[in-house]
C-alpha positions, 0 to 999 in steps of 0.5 A, a space after each residue: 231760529 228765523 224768528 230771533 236770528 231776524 232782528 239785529 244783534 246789535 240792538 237786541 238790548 235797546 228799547 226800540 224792540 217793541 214788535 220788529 223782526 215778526 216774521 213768518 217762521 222759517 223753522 218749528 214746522 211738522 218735525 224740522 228742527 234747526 240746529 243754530 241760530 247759523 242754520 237760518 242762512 240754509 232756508 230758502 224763500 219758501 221756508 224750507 230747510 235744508 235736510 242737513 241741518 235740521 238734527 238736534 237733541 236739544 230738547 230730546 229726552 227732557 222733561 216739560 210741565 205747563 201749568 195752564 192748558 189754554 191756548 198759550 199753554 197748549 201752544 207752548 206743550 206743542 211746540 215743546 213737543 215738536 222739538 222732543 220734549 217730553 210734556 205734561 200740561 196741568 189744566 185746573 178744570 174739566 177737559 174742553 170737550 167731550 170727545 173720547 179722543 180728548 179725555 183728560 189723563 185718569 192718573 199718572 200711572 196711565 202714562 208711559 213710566 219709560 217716558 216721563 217717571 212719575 217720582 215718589 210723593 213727598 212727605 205730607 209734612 214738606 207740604 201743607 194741606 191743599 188750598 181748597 178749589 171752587 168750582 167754576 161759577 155757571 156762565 150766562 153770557 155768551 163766548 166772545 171772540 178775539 181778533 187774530 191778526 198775522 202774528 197769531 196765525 204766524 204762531 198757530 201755523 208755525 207749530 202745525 195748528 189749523 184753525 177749523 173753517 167753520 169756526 172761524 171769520 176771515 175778515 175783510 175789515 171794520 165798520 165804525 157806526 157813529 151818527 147815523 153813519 157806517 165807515 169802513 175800514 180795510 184795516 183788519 183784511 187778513 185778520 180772522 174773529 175766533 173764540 179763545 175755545 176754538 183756539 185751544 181745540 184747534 191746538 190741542 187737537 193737532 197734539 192728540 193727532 200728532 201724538 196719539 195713544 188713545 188720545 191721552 199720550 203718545 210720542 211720534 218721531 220727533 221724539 217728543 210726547 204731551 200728556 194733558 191732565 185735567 182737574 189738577 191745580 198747581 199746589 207749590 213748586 220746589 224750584 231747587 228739587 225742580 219738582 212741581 206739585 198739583 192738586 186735585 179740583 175734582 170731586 173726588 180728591 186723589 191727594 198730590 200728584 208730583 212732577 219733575 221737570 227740566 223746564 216748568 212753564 206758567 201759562 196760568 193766566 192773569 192770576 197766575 200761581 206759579 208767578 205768584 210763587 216766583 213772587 213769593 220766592 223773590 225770584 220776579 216783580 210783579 205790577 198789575 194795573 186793573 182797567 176800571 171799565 165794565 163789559 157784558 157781552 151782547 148777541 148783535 144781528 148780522 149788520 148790513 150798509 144803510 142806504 145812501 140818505 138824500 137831503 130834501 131838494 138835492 138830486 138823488 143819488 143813483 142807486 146799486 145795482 142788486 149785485 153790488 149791494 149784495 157784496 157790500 152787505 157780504 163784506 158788512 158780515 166780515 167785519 168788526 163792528 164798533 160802535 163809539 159814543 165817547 167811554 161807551 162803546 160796543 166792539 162785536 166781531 162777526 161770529 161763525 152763526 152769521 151774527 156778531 157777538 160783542 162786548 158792551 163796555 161801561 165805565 166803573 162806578 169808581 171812575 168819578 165823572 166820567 161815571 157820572 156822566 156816562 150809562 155804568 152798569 148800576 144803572 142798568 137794572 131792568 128791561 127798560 133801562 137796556 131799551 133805553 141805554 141801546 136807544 141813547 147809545 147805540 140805536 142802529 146795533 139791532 137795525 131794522 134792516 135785518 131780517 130776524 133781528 127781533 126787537 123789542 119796540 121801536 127806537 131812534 131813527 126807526 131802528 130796533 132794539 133788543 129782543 127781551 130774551 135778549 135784555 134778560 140775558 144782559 140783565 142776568 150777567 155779572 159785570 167783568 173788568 176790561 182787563 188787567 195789564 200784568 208786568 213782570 220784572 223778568 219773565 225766566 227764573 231759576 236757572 233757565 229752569 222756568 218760563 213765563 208765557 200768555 197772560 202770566 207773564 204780559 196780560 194787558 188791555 184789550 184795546 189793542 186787541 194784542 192779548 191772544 196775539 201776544 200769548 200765543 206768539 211768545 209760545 212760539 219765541 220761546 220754542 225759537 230761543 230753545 232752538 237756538 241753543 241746542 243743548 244750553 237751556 239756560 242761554 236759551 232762555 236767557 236769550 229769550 228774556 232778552 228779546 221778548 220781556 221788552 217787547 211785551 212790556 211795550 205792549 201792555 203800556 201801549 194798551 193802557 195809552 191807546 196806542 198814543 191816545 187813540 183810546 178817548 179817540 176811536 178803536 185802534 187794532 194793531 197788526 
């Protein structure tokens, strides 16, 4: 497809692929479908293609189960769909929304039997007893947002996604806040802030759309068709039957539910257990490197530019005009906001409600020196222990310059300092890890039969701010690489592979470095 046939043949093997040929995809868009690799020469400038070449029967009739229905696995089912195949998404928790046009599948006897035959259970002695499921542990922080540069959006568009307006802020760029000052940076214009929820609604609303029946399954004219099951966790997989068994994690157990598939894609986070399956099976190496830092997530007011300071005796500097004040503060709301002080830091992109809502990030208390040098989360235990880290590190977050921003008593420099719902709040969530960089000896198994894609196949450091960006375009490589080779799935995912496994793997040793040790440095977004 446009995206693979845009990078040389001639170094498709060489280690120099880490993130060329990203361009806009020419093909996946609404129901065109390209049938080679060769059928790229007939799109013009504007992406269109011509009618004569956009038959195929590549994926028309198979079978696709995703295990994992967040925004990399509802991806993928999307475009798998949009190509004809027949797809199941298996998400182990509740359905995203409470909206009837989004209810989770009741059984598998609901769906078309002409469409996607559910086979006979096996014999429970093939199998051993579900594992047992947890239910998902009360969160108290907030929803943060992630940083889509073009790559993501590329991704989205290309399967027909639109993000809602209202739940998304299209960027004009960063502010860095470092020693009384506020830099900006035009670095991120283009880019959106958007929660990983958002994402997957948006995804998963345009499939209900484009493939109705009551909101649970249905086929359009591509051919294709997407059914969503909730509640169901991946159970064990016989990759030689290339059967997928799933188990209930509701409260009402409803014993083992079976799927056949032609293609079984892992879009099952960093904990992945169809990759801990193909582990397990000899079938992938696996390595995963633990980022020791620590984040809570805050609730920032909206940030304004501070007034120019004058020093005593020099000439004052000639003020804004209301007007221009009025458009700086404005391109101020449309900005990722950091705030560096060595290992500690907040990065809080803006967020749909005017504010920002960001990560504060401490170092672990295993990391030695640089714990004991710096605030960990150890320390912050009551009220006045937040007031102070805010007041040692970061004393303009709640300026006094805005309106609302509460405040629970004065701090350095006569700024503000957070309210004390906002400390109980701080105080009341559990520290998570700054993430997990996942590299995988290969990311297709079996015969071009399994897939890996998001965090289960290449999660990595949020340093770059390259995660969601990466998941959601592999979505999009894999469906490429499919179009491809119409008809010889194998190659296609062997093709796939090829490309995308060096890519991904540069990335997550990127993230780790800090892009070359702009880490220790400052905040460095890639586009």
């Amino acid at each position: 497809s446009g995206l693979l046939a845009s990078i040389p043949a001639a170094t498709a093997d060489s280690s120099k692929l880490i993130y060329t040929g990203f361009q806009r995809s020419t093909l996946c868009r609404g129901n065109v479908v390209a049938s080679s690799v060769a059928d790229v020469a007939t799109a013009d400038a504007d992406g269109k293609v011509d009618a004569s070449t956009t038959e195929s029967d590549g994926g028309v009739g198979k079978k696709a189960v995703v295990v994992g229905g967040g925004p990399a696995g509802a991806l993928t089912a999307l475009y798998l769909a949009n190509l004809g195949w027949h797809v199941r998404v298996y998400e182990a928790y509740h359905a995203p929304s409470p909206s009837p046009s989004l209810s989770p599948v009741p059984s598998s006897a609901s769906l078309s039997p002409t469409s996607f035959p559910t086979p006979t259970l096996p014999s429970p002695t093939s199998l051993s007893p579900p594992a047992a499921m947890s239910p998902p542990r009360p969160v108290r922080d907030l929803k943060y947002s992630v940083v889509l540069s073009r790559r993501g959006l590329d991704a989205l568009e290309g399967a027909g996604v639109t993000l809602p307006e209202d739940g998304v802020v299209r960027l004009e760029g960063s502010v860095r806040h470092e020693n009384d000052k506020r830099s900006f940076s035009g670095q991120l214009k283009g880019a959106v802030a958007v929660d990983r929820g958002t994402i997957a609604d948006a995804i998963i609303s345009s499939a209900v759309a484009k493939y109705p029946q009551g909101g649970r399954h249905g086929m359009n004219q591509t051919g294709g068709s997407i059914a969503f099951l909730y509640q169901r966790a991946v159970h064990a997989v016989d990759f030689t039957a290339r059967i997928a068994h799933f188990s209930s994690t509701g409260t009402e157990s409803e014993g083992l539910e079976s799927a056949p598939y032609d293609l079984l894609v892992g879009a099952d986070g960093v904990n992945s257990a169809v990759r801990g399956q193909l582990r397990d099976d000899g079938a992938v190496t696996v390595e995963q490197n633990t980022n020791q830092m620590l984040f809570k997530t805050v609730r920032l007011p909206a940030q304004t530019p501070l007034p120019p300071v004058v020093p005593k005796g020099e000439k004052k500097v000639e003020s804004k005009s209301p007007e221009e004040m009025e458009k700086q503060a404005a391109t101020f709301r449309r900005c990722v906001h950091t705030w560096p002080k060595g290992i500690v830091s907040i990065i809080a992109p803006p967020d749909p409600l005017g504010t920002l809502t960001g990560v504060i990030i401490l170092p672990g208390k295993d990391m030695g020196k640089a714990a004991a040098k710096n605030w960990t989360w150890d320390r912050v235990k009551t009220k006045d222990d937040v007031l102070a880290m805010f007041s040692e590190c970061f004393p303009d977050a709640f300026g006094d310059d805005v309106v609302g921003s509460g405040g629970g008593g004065g701090g350095g420099g006569g700024f503000s300092l957070p309210s004390d719902e906002e400390c109980a709040r701080i105080l009341a969530q559990t520290p998570r890890k700054g993430g997990v960089t996942t590299t995988c000896s290969r990311i297709t198994a079996h015969g071009g039969s399994v897939a890996l894609v998001g965090d289960a196949a290449h999660s990595m450091w949020p340093t770059l701010g390259q995660g969601c960006n990466a998941a959601l375009e592999s979505a999009q490589y894999l469906s490429a690489a499919l179009e491809s080779s119409p008809g010889n799935q194998v190659s296609a995912l062997e093709y796939f592979e090829k490309v995308r496994l060096p890519q991904v793997q540069a990335a997550g040793r990127l993230s780790e470095a800090g892009f070359g040790g702009t880490a220790g440095k400052g905040f460095f977004f890639a586009q």
